[in-house]
VEXDRENDO-134007 format. One record per residue (C-alpha): x, y, z. Coordinates in steps of 0.5 Angstrom, whole numbers, padded with zeros to 4 digits, always signed. Example, Ala and Ser with C-alpha at 12.3 -4.5 7.8 and 13.67 -1.06 7.14 Angstrom:
<rs>
+0025-0009+0016+0027-0002+0014
</rs>
This chain:
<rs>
+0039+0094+0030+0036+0087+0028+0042+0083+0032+0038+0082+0038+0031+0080+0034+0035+0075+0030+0039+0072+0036+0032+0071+0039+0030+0068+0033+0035+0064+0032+0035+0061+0039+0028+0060+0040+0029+0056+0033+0034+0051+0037+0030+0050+0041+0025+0048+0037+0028+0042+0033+0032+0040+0040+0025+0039+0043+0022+0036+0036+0029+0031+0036+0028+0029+0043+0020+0028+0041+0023+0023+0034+0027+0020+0038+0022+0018+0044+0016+0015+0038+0022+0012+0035+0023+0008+0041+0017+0007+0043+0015+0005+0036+0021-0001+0036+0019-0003+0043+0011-0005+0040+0009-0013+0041+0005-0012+0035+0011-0013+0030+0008-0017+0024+0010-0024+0023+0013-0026+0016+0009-0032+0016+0002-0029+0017-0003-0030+0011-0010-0029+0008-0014-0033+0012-0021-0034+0015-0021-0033+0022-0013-0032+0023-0012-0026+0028-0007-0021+0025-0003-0016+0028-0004-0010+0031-0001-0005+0024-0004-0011+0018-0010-0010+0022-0010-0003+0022-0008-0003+0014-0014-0007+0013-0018-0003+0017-0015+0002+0013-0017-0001+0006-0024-0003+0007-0026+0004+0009-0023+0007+0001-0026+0000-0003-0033+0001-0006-0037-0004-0004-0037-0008-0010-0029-0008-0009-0030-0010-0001-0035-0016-0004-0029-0018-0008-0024-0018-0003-0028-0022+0002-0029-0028-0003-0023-0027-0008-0017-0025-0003-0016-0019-0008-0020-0012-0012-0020-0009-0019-0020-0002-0020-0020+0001-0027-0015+0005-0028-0016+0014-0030-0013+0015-0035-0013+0009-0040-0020+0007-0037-0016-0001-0036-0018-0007-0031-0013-0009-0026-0014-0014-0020-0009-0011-0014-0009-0019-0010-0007-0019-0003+0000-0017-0002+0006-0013-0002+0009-0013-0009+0007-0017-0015+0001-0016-0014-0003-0012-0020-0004-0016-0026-0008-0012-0032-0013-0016-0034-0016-0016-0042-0023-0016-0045-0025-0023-0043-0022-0021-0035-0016-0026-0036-0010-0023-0033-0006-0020-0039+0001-0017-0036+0003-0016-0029+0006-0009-0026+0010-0008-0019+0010-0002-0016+0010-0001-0008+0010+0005-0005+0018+0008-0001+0019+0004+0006+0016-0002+0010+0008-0002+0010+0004-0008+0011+0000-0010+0006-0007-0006+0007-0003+0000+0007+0001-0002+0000-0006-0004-0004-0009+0002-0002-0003+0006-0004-0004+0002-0010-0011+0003-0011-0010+0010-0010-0004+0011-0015-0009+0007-0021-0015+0010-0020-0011+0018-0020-0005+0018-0024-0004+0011-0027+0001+0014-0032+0005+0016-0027+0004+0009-0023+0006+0005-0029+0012+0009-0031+0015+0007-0024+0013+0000-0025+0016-0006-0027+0012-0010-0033+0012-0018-0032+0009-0024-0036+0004-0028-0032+0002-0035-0033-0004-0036-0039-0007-0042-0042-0011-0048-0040-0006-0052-0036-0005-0045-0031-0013-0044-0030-0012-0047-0024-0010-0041-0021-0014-0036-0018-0014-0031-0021
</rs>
């Protein structure tokens, strides 16, 4: 009685990952054959033309940053968020990893976290997920982190942080 309906069932199944297979494999494809690859000496600087994704993550980014962070960004190369739970400054600077220093009382860098998101992403699209992750679940995010020291003291100042 229900053999023909699941035979039916199961064949329209079939062709339906077939032909979203065939769709991955064709964006793949595509997606390996763009010029706009990122290239590994691209940095932060005024007037240098990124690629298409670097460009796109920033895009990206500047739409979620206030326009106190936006500010920021432009003069410093970085942005501060605080975090949700514990009401803490951090400072995400531009980058993919080691870029978040928690900042004391005085806004001095205090201890560095590191965590990034699973994949590869280009820098805008790793600082929002950052930002993101500190402003809504920041124990959840620093419970995956990896905890460094960061340099204090006068002869470090200058540093810019």
């Amino acid at each position: 009685m229900f053999r023909q309906p699941l035979r039916n069932a199961k064949e329209r199944l079939r062709l339906f990952l077939s032909e979203r297979g065939r769709r991955a494999r064709a964006l793949r494809d595509r997606l390996r054959r763009q010029p706009d690859r990122i290239d590994p000496s691209s940095r932060l600087v005024l007037g240098f033309r990124y690629g298409g994704r670097e460009a796109r993550g920033l895009e990206l980014l500047r739409e979620w940053l206030s326009s106190e962070q936006s500010a920021q960004y432009d003069a410093k190369s970085y942005f501060e968020v605080t975090g949700c739970h514990s009401g803490k400054r951090y400072r995400i600077s531009h980058g993919n990893s080691m870029n978040i220093h928690e900042l004391d009382g005085a806004g001095h860098p205090c201890v560095g976290w590191c965590f990034v998101p699973k994949g590869y992403l280009v820098a805008g699209d790793v600082m929002l997920a950052q930002k993101i992750a500190l402003e809504t679940d920041e124990r959840g995010a620093l419970t995956v982190a990896n905890k460094f020291s960061v340099p204090t003291g006068r002869r470090n100042m200058h540093l810019h942080y």
